[in-house]
C-alpha positions in Angstrom: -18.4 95.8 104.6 -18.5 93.0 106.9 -22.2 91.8 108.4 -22.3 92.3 112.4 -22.8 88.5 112.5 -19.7 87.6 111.1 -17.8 90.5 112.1 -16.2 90.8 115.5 -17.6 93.7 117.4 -20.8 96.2 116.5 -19.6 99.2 115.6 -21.3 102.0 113.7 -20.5 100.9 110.4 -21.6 97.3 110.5 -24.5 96.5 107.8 -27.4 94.5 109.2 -26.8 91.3 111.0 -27.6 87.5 110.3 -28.7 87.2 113.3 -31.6 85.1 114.6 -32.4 83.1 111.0 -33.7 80.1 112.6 -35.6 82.1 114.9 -37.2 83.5 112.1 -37.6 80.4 109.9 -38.5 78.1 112.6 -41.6 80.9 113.7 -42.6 80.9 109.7 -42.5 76.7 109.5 -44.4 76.9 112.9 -46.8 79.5 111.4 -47.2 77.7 108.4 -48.4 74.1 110.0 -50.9 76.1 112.2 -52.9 76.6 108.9 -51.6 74.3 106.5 -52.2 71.1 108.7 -53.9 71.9 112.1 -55.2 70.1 114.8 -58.7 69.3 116.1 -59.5 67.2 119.0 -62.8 64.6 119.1 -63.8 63.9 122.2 -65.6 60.5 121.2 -65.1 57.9 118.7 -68.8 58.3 115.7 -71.6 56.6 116.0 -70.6 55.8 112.0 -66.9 55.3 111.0 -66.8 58.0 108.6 -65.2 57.4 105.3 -61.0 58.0 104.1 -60.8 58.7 100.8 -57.6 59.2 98.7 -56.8 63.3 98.4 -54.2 65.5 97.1 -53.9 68.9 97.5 -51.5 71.8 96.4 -50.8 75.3 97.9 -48.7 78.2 96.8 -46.9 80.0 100.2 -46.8 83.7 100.1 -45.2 86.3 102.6 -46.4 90.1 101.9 -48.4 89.1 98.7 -44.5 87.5 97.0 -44.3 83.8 96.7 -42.0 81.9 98.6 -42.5 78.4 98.2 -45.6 75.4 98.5 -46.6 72.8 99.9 -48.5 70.0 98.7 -50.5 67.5 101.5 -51.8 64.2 100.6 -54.1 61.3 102.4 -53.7 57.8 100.8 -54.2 54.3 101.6 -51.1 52.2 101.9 -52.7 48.5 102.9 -55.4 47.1 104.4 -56.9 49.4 107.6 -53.8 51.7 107.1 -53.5 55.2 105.9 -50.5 58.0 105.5 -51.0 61.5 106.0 -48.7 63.3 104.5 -47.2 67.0 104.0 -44.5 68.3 101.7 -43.3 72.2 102.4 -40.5 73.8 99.8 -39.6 77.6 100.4 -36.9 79.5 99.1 -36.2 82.5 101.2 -33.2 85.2 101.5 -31.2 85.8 104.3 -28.7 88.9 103.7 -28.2 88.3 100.1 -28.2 84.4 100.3 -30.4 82.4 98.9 -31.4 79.2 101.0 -34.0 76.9 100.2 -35.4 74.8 102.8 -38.2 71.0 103.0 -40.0 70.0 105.4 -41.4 66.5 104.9 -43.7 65.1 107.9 -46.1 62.0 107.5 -48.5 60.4 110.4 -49.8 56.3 109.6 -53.1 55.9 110.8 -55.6 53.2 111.2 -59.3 53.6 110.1 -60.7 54.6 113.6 -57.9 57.2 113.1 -55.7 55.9 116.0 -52.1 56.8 115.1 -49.5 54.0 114.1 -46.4 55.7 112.8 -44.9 59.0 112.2 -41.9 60.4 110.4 -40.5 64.1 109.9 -37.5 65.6 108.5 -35.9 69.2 107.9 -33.3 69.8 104.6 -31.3 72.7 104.5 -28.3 73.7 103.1 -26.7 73.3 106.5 -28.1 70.4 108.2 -30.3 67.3 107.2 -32.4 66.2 110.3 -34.7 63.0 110.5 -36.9 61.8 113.1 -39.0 58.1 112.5 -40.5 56.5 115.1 -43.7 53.7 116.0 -46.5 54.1 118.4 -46.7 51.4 120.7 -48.5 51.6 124.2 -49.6 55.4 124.0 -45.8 55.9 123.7 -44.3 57.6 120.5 -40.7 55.8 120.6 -38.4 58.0 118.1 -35.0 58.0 116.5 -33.7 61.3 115.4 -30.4 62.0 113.5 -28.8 65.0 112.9 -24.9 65.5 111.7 -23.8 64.6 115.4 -25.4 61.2 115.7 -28.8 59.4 116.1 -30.9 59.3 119.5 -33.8 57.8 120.6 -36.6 59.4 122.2 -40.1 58.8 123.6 -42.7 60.9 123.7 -46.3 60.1 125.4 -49.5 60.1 122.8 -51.9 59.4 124.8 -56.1 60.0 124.9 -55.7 63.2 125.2 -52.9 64.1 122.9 -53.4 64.4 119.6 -50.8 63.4 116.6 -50.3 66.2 114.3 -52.9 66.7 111.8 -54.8 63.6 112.0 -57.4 64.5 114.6 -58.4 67.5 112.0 -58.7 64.7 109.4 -60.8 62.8 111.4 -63.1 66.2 112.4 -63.2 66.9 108.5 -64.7 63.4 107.5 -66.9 63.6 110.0 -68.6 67.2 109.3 -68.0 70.3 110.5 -70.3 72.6 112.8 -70.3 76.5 113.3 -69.7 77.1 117.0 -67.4 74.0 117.5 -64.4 74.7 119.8 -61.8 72.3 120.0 -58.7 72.4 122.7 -56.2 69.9 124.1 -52.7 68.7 123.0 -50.7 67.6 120.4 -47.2 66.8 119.3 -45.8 69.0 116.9 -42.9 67.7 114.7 -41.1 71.0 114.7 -39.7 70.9 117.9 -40.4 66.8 118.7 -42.6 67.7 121.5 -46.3 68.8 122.7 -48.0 71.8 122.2 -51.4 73.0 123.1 -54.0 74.4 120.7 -57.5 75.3 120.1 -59.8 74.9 117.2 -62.5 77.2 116.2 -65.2 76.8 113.2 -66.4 80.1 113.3 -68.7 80.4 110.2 -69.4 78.7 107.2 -71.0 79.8 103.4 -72.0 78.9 100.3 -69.3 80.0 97.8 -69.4 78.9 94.0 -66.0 77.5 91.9 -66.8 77.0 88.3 -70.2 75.6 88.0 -70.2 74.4 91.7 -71.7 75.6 94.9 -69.7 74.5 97.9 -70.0 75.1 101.6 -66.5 76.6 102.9 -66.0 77.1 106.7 -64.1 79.7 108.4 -61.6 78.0 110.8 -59.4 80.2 113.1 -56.4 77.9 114.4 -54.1 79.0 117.4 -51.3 76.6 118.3 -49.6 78.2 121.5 -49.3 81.6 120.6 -49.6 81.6 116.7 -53.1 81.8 115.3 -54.1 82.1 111.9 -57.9 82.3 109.5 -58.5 79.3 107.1 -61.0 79.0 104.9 -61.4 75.0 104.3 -63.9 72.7 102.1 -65.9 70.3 103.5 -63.1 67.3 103.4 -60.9 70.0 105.5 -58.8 70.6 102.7 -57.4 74.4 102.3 -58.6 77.6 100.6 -57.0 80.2 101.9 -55.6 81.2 105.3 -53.6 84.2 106.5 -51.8 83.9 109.5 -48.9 85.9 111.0 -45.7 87.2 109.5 -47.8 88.5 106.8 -47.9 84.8 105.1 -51.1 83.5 103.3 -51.6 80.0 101.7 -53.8 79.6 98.5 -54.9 76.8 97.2 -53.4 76.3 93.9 -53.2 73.3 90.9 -50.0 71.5 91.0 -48.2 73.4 87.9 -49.0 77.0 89.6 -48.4 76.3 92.9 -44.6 74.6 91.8 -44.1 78.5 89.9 -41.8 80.3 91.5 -40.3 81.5 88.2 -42.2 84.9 88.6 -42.5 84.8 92.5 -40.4 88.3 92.1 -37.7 89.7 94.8 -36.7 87.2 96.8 -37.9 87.9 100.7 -35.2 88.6 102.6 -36.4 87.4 106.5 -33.4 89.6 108.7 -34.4 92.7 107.3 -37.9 92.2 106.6 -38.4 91.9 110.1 -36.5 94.5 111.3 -38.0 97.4 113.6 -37.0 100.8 112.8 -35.7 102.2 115.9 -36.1 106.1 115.9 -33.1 106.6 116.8 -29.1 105.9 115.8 -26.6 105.1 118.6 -23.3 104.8 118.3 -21.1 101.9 119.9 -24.2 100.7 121.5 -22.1 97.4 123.1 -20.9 100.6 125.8 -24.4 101.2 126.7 -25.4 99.9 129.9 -28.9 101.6 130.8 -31.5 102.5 127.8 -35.2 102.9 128.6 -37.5 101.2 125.3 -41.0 102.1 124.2 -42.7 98.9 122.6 -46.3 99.9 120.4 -48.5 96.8 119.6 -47.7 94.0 121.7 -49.7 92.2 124.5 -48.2 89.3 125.2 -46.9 88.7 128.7 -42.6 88.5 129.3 -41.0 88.4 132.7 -38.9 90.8 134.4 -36.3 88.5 135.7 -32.5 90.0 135.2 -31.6 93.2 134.1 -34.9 93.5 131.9 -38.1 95.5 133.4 -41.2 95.3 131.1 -44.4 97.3 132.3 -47.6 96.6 131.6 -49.5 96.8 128.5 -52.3 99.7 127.8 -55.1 99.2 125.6 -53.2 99.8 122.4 -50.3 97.1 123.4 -47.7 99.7 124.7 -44.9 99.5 127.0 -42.2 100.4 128.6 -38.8 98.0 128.5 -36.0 99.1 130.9 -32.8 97.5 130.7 -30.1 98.1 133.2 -26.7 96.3 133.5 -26.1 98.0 137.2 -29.6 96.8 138.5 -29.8 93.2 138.5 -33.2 91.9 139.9 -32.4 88.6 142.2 -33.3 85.3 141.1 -35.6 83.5 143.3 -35.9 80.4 141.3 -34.1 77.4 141.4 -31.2 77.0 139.2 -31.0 73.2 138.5 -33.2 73.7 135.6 -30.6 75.7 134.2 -27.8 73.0 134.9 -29.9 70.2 132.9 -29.1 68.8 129.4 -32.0 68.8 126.9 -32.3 67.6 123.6 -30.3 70.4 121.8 -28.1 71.4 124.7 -26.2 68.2 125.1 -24.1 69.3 127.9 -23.7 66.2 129.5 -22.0 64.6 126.2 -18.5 64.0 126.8 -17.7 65.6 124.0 -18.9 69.1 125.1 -17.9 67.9 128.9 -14.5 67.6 127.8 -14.2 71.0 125.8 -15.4 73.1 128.8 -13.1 71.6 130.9 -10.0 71.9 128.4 -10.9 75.6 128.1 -12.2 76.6 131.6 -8.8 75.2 133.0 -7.3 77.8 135.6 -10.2 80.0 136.0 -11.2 80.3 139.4 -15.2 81.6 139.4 -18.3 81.1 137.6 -17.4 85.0 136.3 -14.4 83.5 135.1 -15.2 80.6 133.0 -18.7 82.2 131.5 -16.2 84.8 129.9 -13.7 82.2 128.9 -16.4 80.1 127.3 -17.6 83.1 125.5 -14.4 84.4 124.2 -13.6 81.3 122.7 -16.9 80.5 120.9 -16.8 83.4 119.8 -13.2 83.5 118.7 -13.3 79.7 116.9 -16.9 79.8 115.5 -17.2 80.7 111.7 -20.0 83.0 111.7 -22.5 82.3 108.6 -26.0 82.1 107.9 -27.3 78.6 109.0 -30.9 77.3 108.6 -30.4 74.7 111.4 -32.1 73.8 114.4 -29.5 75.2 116.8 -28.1 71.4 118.4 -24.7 72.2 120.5 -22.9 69.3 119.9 -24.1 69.2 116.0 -22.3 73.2 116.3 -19.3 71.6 118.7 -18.5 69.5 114.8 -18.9 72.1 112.6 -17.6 75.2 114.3 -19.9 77.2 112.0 -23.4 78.9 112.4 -25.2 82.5 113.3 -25.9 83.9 116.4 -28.8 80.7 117.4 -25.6 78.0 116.9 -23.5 80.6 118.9 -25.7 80.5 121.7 -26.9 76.7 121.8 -23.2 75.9 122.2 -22.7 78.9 124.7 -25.4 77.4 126.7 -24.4 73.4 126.7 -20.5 74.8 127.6 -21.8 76.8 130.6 -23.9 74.1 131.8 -21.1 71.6 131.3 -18.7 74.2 133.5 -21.4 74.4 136.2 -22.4 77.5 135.1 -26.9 78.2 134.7 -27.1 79.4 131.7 -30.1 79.8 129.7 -30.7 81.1 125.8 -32.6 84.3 125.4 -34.2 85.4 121.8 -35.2 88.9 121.3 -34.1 92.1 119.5 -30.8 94.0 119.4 -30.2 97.1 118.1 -27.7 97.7 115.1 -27.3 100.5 113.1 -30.3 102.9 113.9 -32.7 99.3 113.5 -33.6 96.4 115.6 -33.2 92.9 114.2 -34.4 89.2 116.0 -31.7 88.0 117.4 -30.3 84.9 120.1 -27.8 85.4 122.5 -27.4 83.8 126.2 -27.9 84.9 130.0 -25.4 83.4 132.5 -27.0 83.1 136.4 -23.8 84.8 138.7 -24.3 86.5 142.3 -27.3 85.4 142.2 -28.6 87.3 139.0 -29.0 87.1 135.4 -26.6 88.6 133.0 -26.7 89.1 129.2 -23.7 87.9 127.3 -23.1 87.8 123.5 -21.3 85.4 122.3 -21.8 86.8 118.6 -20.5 89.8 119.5 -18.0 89.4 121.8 -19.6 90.5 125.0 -19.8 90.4 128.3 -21.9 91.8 129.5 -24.2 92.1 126.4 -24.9 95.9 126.0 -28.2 96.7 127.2 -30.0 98.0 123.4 -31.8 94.7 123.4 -35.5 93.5 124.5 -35.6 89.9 125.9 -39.0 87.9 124.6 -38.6 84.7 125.6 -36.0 82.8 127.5 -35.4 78.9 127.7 -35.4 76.1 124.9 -36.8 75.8 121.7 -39.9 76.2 122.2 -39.9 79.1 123.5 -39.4 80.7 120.2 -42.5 79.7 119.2 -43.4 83.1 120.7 -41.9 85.2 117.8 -44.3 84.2 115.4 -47.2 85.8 117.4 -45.9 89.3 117.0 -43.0 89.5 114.3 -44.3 91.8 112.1 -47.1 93.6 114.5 -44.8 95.3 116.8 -42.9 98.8 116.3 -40.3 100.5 118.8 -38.5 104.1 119.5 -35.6 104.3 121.7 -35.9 106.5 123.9 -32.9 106.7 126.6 -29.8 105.2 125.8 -26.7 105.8 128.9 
């Protein structure tokens, strides 16, 4: 039995899908770093330098009470008046019967006022190796980044009032923490290479005894854009315990147990973990065109741009999602944004320039060439699970990926072909369940319209709920609710 993701069309008899993985895995590593290494800002340098002293701590990672990996984090002192940060994550998680384990190193180089000197990150998978190094120099973070396709440079602001990742928490830790303290600004996150905001919040704090000691713990609650998470922390900052979303809790843990996985039990599969009963089964739900959604527990704010009508949430987080194929809502915005290459939607690389022209050749309209594109991405991709950040020209090499690879090189080919075109992450509903999934919108007569390149269609049937649409970052947004939310269809035409 073939899985949707690697089959051609959905049909009835198509097992659950490997669809959004990354979109998963990139909302857990997100999730993870709000508690594991957060962020808070001081607004002026101490009266007294506080102190750095040489740490290493170890935690075991959990998801619904079964261990999936650690992750170890570690302040030393390299030379004279300079310091390294630095965190280590291992998980091993399932994705439709495969086993992948993923790293995530990241390290920051500070000085003892805690001003930022260097930073390095990287992400190893089974499908991709990524690095990203770079110096500070002027308030300016100047990076190289290398993935399969290539290396590139980058720069990226750190200013005053941006924080590196993790360090301005150090610094709050040495100094003392203070129930009532709020802490908000910015700060670059090395998932995504870019800047997020956040807020910092020592709620409480106690006396707690381990072994023979009495220690003071705090109660921290961390929010970085949309994911917040509990912590309790020692004095020096370093972890406890924290829960945060997706059902995942960190516990502090000596070096031999947290390293265990030998009796972590079933390995957590993330596509069907995830996945929303639905109430309901449809069959050959790529016909349907009009179906009429009831969301339960979610409060977060989405648009209504496209074919997609979300009303407003009641008390308990419930809604109503329309989505109609025959009812396009006009796009009032500009669509330039839509045209413009980005760091993982390389369309003006000649590379991907050059493929949308040799397979757009002939066709007349933008209707055209967006169905084109799709039919042969989807026809000449090898569909497989791929723990990647989704880069279109790193997909243009390999030909290979799920349905986030599908639609990063979807979205670079339409841009290239002078098509707007934007990635949407959501649901879609397979086999009486919804699972997270990626697919694209295309802008033509002046509306947005769904299109699957993972499927095979165009349009995309309407069984889906849009969440976010845009770049990477935008996906930070599943991590705030995967796991809280239920739905029921309720019309499906």
């Amino acid at each position: 039995m073939n899985l949707s993701c690697l089959s051609n069309k959905r049909n009835k008899n198509t097992a659950a899908p490997r669809t959004t993985i990354y979109s998963l895995l990139f909302s857990l590593f997100l999730a993870i770093a709000v508690f594991s290494c957060g962020s808070a800002k001081i607004e002026s340098a101490p009266l007294k330098r506080p102190k750095i002293e040489n740490k290493v701590s170890w935690a075991g990672i959990y998801i619904r009470n079964t261990k999936i990996g650690w992750s170890k984090t570690e302040v030393k002192q390299m030379e004279q008046n300079r310091f390294r940060l630095s965190e280590e994550s291992f998980m091993r998680i399932g994705a439709m019967g495969i086993i992948q384990e993923s790293k995530i190193n990241f390290s920051a180089d500070f000085n003892e006022d805690f001003n930022p000197l260097a930073y390095s990150f990287s992400m190893i998978t089974p499908s991709m190796t990524m690095t990203a190094k770079g110096e500070i120099k002027d308030n300016v973070l100047h990076m190289k980044i290398s993935t399969p396709s290539g290396e590139t440079l980058r720069e990226v602001p750190i200013d005053s009032n941006t924080d590196l990742f993790g360090l301005a928490d150090l610094k709050r830790a040495a100094e003392g923490y203070k129930v009532g303290d709020v802490f908000e600004g910015k700060m670059f996150e090395p998932n995504i290479l870019g800047i997020v905001p956040y807020k910092i919040e020592v709620i409480d704090s106690s006396i707690v005894k381990f072994g023979p000691e009495l220690k003071t713990v705090f109660k921290i609650r961390s929010t970085i854009a949309s994911v917040e998470a509990n912590s309790l922390v020692d004095a020096d900052g370093s972890l406890i315990l924290s829960e945060g979303p997706m059902g995942i809790t960190m516990k502090r843990e000596p070096e031999e147990i947290a390293k265990d996985l030998s009796n972590s039990g079933n390995i957590i599969d993330l596509i069907t973990a995830f996945s929303l009963d639905a109430g309901k089964f449809v069959d050959n739900p790529s016909s349907i065109r009009r179906a009429k959604i009831q969301i339960r527990g979610l409060f977060e704010s989405f648009d209504n741009e496209g074919v997609q009508s979300i009303s407003e949430s009641d008390s308990d987080g419930n809604r109503m999602v329309t989505v109609d194929l025959d009812s396009p809502k006009p796009f009032s915005g500009s669509k330039e944004e839509w045209l413009m290459p980005t760091d993982y939607v390389q369309s003006d690389d000649s590379r991907i320039i050059n493929k949308a022209v040799e397979i757009t050749k002939g066709a007349i309209d933008h209707k055209e060439k967006s169905k084109i594109i799709l039919d042969w991405v989807h026809m000449n991709m090898h569909r497989e699970p791929a723990f990647t950040i989704p880069s279109a020209l790193d997909v243009l090499l390999s030909m290979k990926g799920d349905c986030n690879e599908h639609s990063a090189l979807y979205c670079a080919l339409a841009r290239a072909a002078g098509i707007p075109a934007r990635t949407a992450t959501g649901i879609v509903y397979l086999d009486g369940r919804f699972y997270y999934h990626a697919w694209n919108e295309v802008l033509l007569d002046g509306s947005w319209f769904p299109v699957d390149s993972t499927f095979g269609e165009f349009p995309a049937g309407a069984l889906r709920i849009r969440f976010s649409s845009g770049e990477l970052m935008d996906q930070f947004k599943i991590a705030g609710f995967a796991g809280k939310i239920s739905v029921s269809i309720l019309e499906a035409n």
